[in-house]
Every structure is written in C-alpha cells, then in structure tokens.
C-alpha positions in Angstrom: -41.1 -16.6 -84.0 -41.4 -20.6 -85.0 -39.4 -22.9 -86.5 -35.0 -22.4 -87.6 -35.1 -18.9 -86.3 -36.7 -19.8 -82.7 -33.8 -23.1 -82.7 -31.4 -20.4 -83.6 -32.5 -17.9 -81.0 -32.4 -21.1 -78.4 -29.1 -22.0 -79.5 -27.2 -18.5 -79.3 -29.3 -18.2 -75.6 -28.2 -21.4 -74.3 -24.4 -20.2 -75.3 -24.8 -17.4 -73.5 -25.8 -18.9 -70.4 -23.5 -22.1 -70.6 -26.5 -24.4 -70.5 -27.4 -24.0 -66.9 -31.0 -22.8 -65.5 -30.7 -19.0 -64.6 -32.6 -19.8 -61.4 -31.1 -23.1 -59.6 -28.5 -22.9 -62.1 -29.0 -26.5 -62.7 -27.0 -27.5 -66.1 -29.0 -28.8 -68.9 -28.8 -30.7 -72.8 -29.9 -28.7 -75.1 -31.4 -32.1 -76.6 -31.0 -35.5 -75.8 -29.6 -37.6 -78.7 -31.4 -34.5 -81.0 -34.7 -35.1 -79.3 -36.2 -32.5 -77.0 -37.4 -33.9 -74.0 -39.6 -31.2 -71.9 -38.6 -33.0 -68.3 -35.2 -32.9 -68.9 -33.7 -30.2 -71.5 -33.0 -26.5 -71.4 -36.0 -24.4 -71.9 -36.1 -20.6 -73.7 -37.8 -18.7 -71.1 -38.7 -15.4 -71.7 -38.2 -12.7 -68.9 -41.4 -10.2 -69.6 -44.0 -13.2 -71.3 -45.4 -12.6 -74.7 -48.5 -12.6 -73.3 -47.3 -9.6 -71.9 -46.0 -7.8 -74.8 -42.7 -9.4 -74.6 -40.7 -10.3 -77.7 -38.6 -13.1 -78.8 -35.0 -11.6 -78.2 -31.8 -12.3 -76.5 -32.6 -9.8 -74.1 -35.5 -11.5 -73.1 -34.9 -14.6 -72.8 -33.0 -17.2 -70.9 -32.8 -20.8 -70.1 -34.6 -22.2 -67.9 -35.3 -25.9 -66.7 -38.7 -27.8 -66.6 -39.1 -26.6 -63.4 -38.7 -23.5 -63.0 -39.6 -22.4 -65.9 -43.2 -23.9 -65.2 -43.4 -23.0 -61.3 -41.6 -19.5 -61.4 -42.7 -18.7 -65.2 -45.8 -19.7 -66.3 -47.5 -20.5 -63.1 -46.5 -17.5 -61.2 -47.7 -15.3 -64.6 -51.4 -17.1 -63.9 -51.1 -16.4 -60.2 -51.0 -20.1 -59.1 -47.7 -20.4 -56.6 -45.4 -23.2 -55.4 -47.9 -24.0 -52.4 -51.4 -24.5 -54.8 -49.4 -27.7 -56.8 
C-alpha cells in the first residue's frame, strides 16, 4: 500500500489511538507544519511486519514513535536488542 491510501490508513490509525505511541504512550504530530519528520512524528507500525506476511490494515497497525518503533519494531524483528545499540 503507497501513496493517499497508506496517508489514509495512517490517518484513521492515529485517530484511533489519539496520537500517542502504543508503547511509552508518548503523544505525537502527525506532521509538523505538513512535513513528516522521522525523529519527531507518529509512525504506522505494524503489529505482525510485512516481512512476515502481515498486511496493511487497521488491525495491524498502530502508532508508534521513532523510537520504539525502531528499537522494539524493526530491530527486535532482525534480532539486534536495546543493549547491541
């Protein structure tokens, strides 16, 4: 999924979860003055990766900030923990 339908799918998760991480439940801008900043802004994280066979649904996904989606998503999925950064 790429382009108006991911923004859409973003937008609709981030609703759902009030703009706040689901794992330090930090809050986050969806954009900052309509730019995405990677650091700072809400990420769609997905709960089983698409690497994995996981899909681009609501049920899937939810936010997620810079950090933990990194260290607890991606990282973890490559087997690379908190203590090896």
């Amino acid at each position: 999924m790429k382009g108006k339908a991911y923004a859409e799918l973003k937008k609709r998760v981030y609703k759902r979860d009030s703009g706040m991480c689901q794992k330090c439940y930090r809050w986050l801008p969806l954009t900052e003055s309509g730019v995405f900043n990677v650091f700072t802004c809400a990420h769609l994280c997905h709960i089983k990766s698409k690497g994995s066979g996981g899909s681009d649904t609501e049920e899937n996904t939810y936010i997620g900030c810079f950090k933990c989606h990194i260290v607890n998503g991606h990282l973890k999925w490559r087997g690379i923990d908190n203590d090896q950064l």
